[in-house]
Backbone as CSV, one residue per row, in Angstrom:
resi,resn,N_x,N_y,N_z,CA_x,CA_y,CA_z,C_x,C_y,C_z
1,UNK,116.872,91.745,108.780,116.898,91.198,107.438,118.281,91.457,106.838
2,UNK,118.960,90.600,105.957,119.924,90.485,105.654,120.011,90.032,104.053
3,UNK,120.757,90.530,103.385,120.841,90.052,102.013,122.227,90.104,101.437
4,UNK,122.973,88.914,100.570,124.771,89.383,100.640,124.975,89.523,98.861
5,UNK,123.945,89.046,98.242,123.573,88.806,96.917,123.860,89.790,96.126
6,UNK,124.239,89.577,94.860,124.925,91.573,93.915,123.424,91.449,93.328
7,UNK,123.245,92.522,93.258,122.138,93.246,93.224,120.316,92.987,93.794
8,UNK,120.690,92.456,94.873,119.993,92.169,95.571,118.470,93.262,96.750
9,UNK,118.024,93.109,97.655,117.253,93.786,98.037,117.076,93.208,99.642
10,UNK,117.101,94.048,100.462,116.958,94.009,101.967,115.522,94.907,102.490
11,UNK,114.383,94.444,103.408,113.906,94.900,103.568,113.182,94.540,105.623
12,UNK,113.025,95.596,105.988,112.991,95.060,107.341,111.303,96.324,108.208
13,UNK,110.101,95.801,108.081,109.449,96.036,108.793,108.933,96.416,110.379
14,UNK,109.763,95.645,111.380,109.455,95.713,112.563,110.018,96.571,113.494
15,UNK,109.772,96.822,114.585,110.128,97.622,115.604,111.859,97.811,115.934
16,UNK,112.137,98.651,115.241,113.588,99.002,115.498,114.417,97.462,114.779
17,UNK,113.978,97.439,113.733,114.500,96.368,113.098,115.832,97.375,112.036
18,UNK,116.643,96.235,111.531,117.486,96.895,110.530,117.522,95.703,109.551
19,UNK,117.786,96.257,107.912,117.819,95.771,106.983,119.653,95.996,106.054
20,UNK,120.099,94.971,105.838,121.458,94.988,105.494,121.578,94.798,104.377
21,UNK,122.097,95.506,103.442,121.983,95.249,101.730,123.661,95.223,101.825
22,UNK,124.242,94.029,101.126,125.688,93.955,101.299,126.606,93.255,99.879
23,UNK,125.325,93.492,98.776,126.030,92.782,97.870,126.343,94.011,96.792
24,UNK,126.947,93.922,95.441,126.992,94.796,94.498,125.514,95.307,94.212
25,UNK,125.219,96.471,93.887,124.283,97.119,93.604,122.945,96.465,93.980
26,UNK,123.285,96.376,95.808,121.993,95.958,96.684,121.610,97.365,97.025
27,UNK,119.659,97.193,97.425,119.346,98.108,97.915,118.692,97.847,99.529
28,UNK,117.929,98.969,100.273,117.193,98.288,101.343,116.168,99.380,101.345
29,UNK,115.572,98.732,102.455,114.333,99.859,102.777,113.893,99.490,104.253
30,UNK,112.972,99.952,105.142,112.427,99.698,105.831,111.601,100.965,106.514
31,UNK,110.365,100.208,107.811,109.450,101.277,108.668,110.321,102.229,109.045
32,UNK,109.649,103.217,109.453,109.906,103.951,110.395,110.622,103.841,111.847
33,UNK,111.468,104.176,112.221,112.214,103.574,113.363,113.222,102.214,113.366
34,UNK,112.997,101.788,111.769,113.937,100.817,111.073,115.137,101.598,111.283
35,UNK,116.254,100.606,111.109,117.681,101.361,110.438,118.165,100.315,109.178
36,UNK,119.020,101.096,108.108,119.241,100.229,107.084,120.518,100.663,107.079
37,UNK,121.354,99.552,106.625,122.838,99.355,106.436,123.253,99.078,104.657
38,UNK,123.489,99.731,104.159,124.189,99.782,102.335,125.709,99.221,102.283
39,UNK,126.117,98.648,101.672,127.962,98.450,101.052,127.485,99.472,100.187
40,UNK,128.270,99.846,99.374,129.254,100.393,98.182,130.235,99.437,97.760
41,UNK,130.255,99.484,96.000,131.606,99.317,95.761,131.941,99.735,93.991
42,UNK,132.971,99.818,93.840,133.660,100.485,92.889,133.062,100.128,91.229
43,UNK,133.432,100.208,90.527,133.749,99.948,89.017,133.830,98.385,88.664
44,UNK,135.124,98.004,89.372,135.515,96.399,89.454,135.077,96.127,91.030
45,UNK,133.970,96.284,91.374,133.257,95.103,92.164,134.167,94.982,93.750
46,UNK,135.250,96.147,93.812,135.526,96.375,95.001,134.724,97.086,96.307
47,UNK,134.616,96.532,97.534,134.304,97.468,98.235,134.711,98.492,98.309
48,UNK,134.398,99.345,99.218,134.799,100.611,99.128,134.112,101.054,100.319
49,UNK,132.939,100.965,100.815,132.813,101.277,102.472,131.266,100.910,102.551
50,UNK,130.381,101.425,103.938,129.059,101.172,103.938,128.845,101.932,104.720
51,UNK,127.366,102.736,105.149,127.235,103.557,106.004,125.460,102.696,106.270
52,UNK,125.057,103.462,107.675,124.166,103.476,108.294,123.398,104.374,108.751
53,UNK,121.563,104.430,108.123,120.960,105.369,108.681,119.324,104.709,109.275
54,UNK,118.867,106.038,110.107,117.966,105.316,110.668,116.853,105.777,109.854
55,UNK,115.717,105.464,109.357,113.945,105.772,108.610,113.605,106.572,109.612
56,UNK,113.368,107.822,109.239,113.125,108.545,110.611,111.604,109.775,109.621
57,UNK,111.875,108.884,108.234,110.318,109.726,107.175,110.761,111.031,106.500
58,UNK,112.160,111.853,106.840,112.452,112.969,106.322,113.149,112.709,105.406
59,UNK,114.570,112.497,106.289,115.790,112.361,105.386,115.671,110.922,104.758
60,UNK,115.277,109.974,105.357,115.310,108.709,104.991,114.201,107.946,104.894
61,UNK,113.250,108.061,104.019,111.527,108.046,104.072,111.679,105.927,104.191
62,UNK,110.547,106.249,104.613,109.908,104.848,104.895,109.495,103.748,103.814
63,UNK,109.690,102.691,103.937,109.100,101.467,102.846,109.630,102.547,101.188
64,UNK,111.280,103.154,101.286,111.532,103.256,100.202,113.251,102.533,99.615
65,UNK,113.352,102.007,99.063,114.445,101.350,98.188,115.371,102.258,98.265
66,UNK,116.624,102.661,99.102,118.084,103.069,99.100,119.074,102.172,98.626
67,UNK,120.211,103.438,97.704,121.551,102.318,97.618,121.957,103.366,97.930
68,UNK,123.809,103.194,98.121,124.578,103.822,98.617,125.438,104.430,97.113
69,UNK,125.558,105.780,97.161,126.285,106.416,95.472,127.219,107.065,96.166
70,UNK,128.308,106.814,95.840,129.505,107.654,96.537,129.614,108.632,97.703
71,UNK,129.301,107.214,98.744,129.018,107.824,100.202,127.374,108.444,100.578
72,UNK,126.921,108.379,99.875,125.537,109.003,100.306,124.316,108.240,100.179
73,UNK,123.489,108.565,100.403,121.762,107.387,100.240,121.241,108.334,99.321
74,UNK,120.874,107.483,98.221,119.919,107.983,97.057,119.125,106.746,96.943
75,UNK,117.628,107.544,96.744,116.600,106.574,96.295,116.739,105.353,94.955
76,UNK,116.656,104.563,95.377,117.252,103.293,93.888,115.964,103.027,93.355
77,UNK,116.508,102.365,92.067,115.367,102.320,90.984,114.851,100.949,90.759
């Protein structure tokens, strides 16, 4: 699943699936064994980088809404 939209939402259910949130203040989510991909970007709407993690239920819980806050995954609202 893929989304490029500013403030948009990515979400990806299936078996080792990944969900790509790539617009201004996009989020994603997905299962367990999902991986989700975040942008970042600045003040004025610059990028600034994106990181990748996998739903593994601890660090990165399942069927929950992430954005990316200065380098890190926090739950979005």
């Amino acid at each position: 699943s893929t989304n490029t939209g500013n403030c948009s939402a990515s979400t990806n259910t299936g078996d080792n699936g990944i969900a790509i949130a790539w617009g201004v203040n996009s989020k994603a989510s997905g299962a367990i064994g999902c991986y989700i991909v975040i942008a970042e970007y600045d003040s004025d709407n610059k990028f600034k980088g994106a990181k990748m993690a996998r739903v593994d239920g601890k660090k990165i819980k399942a069927e929950v809404f992430y954005a990316l806050k200065n380098g890190k995954f926090v739950e979005a609202k």
